[in-house]
N, C-alpha and C positions, 0 to 999 in steps of 0.2 A: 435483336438490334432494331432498334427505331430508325423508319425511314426519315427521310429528308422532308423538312418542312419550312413553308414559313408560317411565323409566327407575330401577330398581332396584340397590341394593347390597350384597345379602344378606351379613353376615358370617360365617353356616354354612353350609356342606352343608345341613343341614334346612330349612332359611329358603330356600334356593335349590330348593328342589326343589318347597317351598311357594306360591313365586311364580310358578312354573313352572305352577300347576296353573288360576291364572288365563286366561280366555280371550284367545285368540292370543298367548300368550306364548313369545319366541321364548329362547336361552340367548346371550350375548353371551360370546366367549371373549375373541381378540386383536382379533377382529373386521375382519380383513383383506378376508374373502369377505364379512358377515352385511352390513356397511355398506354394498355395496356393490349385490346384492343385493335391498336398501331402495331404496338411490338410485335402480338402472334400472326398481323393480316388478315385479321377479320374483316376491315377496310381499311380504304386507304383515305389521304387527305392531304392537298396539296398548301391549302394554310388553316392554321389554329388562331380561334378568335377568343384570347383569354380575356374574358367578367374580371379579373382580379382586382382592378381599379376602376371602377365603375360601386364607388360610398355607395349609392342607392340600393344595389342589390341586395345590402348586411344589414342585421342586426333583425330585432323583433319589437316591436313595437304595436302599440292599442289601435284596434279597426273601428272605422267608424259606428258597427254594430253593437260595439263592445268586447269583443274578442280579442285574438291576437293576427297580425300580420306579420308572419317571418318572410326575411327577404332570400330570396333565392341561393345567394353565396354564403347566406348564416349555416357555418359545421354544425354539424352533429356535436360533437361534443358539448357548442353553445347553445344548441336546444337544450340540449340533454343537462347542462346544467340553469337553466331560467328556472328561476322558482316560481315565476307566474303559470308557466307551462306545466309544472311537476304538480302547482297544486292544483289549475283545472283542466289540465286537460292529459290526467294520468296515462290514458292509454296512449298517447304520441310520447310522453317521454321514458315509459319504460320501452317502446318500440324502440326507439332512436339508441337507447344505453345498450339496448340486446344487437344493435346492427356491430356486424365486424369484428374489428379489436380496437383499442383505444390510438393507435397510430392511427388507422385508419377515421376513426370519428373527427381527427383531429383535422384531417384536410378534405375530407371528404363533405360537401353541401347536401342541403337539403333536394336543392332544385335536382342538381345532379344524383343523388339519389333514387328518386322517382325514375329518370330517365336513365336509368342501366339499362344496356341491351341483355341480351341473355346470357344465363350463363350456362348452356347447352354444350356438352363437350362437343357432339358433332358441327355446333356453328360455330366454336371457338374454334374447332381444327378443322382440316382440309379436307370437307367434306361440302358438296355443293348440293346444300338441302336445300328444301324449300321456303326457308326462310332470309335465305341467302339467291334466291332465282330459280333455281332445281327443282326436282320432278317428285321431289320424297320427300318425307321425314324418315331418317334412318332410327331415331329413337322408337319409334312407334315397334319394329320386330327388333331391336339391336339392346344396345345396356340400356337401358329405362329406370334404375332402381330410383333415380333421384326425379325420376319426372312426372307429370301432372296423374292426377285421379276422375282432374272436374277440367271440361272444356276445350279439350282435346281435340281440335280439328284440324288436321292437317300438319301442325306446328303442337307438339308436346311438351315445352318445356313447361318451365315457372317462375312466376316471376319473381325477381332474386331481393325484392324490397322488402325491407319491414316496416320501412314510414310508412309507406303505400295503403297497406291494410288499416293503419289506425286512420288516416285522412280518409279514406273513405266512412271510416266509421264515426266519424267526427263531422261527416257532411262540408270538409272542408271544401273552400275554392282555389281552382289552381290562376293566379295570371298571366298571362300571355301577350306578348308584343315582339313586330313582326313585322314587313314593308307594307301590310297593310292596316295596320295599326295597332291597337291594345285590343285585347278582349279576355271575357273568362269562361271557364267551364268548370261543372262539379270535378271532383276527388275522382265521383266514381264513372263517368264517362269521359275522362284525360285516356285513360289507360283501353285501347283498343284490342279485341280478341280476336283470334284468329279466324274466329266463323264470320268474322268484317274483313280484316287485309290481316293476312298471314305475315307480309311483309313489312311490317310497322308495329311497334310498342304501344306509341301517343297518336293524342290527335297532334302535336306537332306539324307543323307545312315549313316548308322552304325558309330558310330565315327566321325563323318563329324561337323564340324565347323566353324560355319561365322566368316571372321574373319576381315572384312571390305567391305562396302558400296563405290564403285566409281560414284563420281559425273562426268559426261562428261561435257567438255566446252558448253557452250551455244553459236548459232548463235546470233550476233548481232540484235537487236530489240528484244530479246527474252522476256516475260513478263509471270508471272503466277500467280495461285490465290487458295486459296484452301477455300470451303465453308462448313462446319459441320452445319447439323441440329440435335439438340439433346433437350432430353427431360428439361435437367438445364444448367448450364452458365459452370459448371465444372465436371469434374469426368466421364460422360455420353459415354456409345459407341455413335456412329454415327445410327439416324435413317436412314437418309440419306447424302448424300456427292458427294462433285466433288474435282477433283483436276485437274485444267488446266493450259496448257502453249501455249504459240501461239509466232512466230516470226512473226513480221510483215515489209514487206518491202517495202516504198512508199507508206504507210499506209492499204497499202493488207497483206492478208493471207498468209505467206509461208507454215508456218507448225502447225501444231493443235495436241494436243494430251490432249484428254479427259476420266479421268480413273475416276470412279463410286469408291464410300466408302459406308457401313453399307447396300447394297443392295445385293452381291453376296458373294459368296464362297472366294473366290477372289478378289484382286482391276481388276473390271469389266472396261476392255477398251471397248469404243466405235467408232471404227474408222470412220459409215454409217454417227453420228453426225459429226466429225473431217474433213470429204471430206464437210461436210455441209459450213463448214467457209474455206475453202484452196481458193484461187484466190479473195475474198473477201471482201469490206471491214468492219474490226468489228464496229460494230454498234449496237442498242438497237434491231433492225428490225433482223439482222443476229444471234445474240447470241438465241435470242428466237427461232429462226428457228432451230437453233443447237441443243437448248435444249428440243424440242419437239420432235426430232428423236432420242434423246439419250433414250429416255422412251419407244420410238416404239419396241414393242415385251418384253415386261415384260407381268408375269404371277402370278400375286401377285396372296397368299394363302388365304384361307377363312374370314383371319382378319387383315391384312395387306397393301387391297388394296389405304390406304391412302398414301402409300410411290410413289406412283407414282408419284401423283401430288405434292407431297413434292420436289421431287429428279426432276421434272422439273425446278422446282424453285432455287431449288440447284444449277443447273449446269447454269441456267441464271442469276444468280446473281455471280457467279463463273468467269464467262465474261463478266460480265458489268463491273466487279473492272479492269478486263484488258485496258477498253476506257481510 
């Protein structure tokens, strides 16, 4: 049962960032995870500041670089169907189609997306870890099957996104505004690990709000691929995952960028693999060799060591679709 709340419906930006600054106030997107969340006592939250009505946040639209800018409350399902989005920037829209199930794409946002908490059985349930204020990670000696290989300090879970890994791979910018104003950071330093604050996802601060995702232009030849292994066809986090882009030019390597899903804290870049294919050309012989250094230095847990060879496979199949 969901506790008692009040609930808000700011029609600005400003208004929303203003209610925000109320005590325990939490940011209500699609609301997939937050309700959820609520319901098991994860936290708690004395009011919900629903984006619902706040136009600015929606839709996807041309960046002044030339890219794309989706707005924070644009669903999954309406990335997932832009064909500006499908035709250049492949690996975010097969991410976004492989996230959930199709109810879920349908209310669920981008922005919100990114910022899921975990989905750690021990944080979900009544367990006071250390992610949570507590002295442990019980996953680290406890069930672990579904938990990290790469990053692992102190806090083992994973992080439960699939957009996540393609923006990072796409050198996306995330934006942010907040009582103290607008600002931006990359894709791949939004998402904070636990060897920085165990107790925190983002760089999010107090009142702070995504409030659009920038896609940069893509170099010419740019091609990308995003691979989910999961336990069913729908619904499933990531056991493991790749999301890759590669520009090739005269049929080599310019540029590589290879970011890990369902294995770390974080969408886990591997740049050791990424130098593996730069000057190169992709081929069945090179992607294998990429994807056998992308696993070099995992330290699966007691029950988990099957993600290895899963998440090899992942990121070699992840570029083979690029041939």
């Amino acid at each position: 049962m969901l506790p008692n709340f009040n609930y808000v419906r700011p029609s600005s930006l400003a208004d929303a960032v203003r209610q925000l600054s109320t005590p325990n106030a939490r940011v209500h997107a699609g609301g997939t995870d937050l309700l959820g969340c609520l319901r098991d006592g994860v936290f708690a939250a004395d009011t919900l500041v629903s984006l619902s009505a706040i136009e600015e946040l929606r839709g996807i639209r041309p960046s002044l670089d030339g890219g794309l800018a989706i707005g924070a409350m644009t669903t999954l399902s309406e990335v997932a169907a832009d064909p500006r989005v499908a035709d250049r920037y492949p690996v975010l829209s097969r991410a976004v189609a492989a996230a959930a199930s199709p109810q879920l794409r349908n209310q669920g946002t981008i922005g919100g997306n990114i910022c899921q908490r975990p989905r750690c059985w021990y944080y979900r349930a009544d367990f006071h870890c250390a992610r949570k204020g507590g002295e442990k990670c019980y996953a680290a000696e406890g069930e672990n099957q579904f938990h990290c290989i790469f990053g692992g300090e102190v806090c083992f879970y994973v992080h439960p996104s699939d957009v996540a890994p393609a923006l990072v791979a796409l050198e996306a910018l995330v934006r942010i505004s907040g009582p103290a104003g607008a600002r931006s950071v990359s894709a791949e330093t939004f998402f904070v690990p636990p060897s920085k604050d165990y107790t925190r996802e983002t760089v999010l601060g107090p009142g702070e709000i995504v409030t659009e995702v920038v896609l940069p232009a893509q170099p010419r030849g740019t091609r990308g691929s995003y691979r989910k292994v999961r336990a069913r066809g729908a619904w499933d986090f990531a056991l493991a995952g790749a999301a890759v882009v590669a520009t090739l030019t005269d049929g080599r390597v310019t540029r590589a960028r290879i970011v890990l899903s369902g294995v770390a804290p974080i969408p886990w870049r591997v740049p050791a693999a990424e130098r593996v294919l730069v000057g190169q050309r992709l081929s069945a012989k090179s992607a294998a060799r990429a994807a056998a250094t992308a696993v070099e230095g995992a330290q699966p847990l007691a029950q988990n060591a099957y993600k290895v060879e899963m998440l090899r496979g992942a990121v070699e199949e992840a570029l083979a679709a690029l041939l």
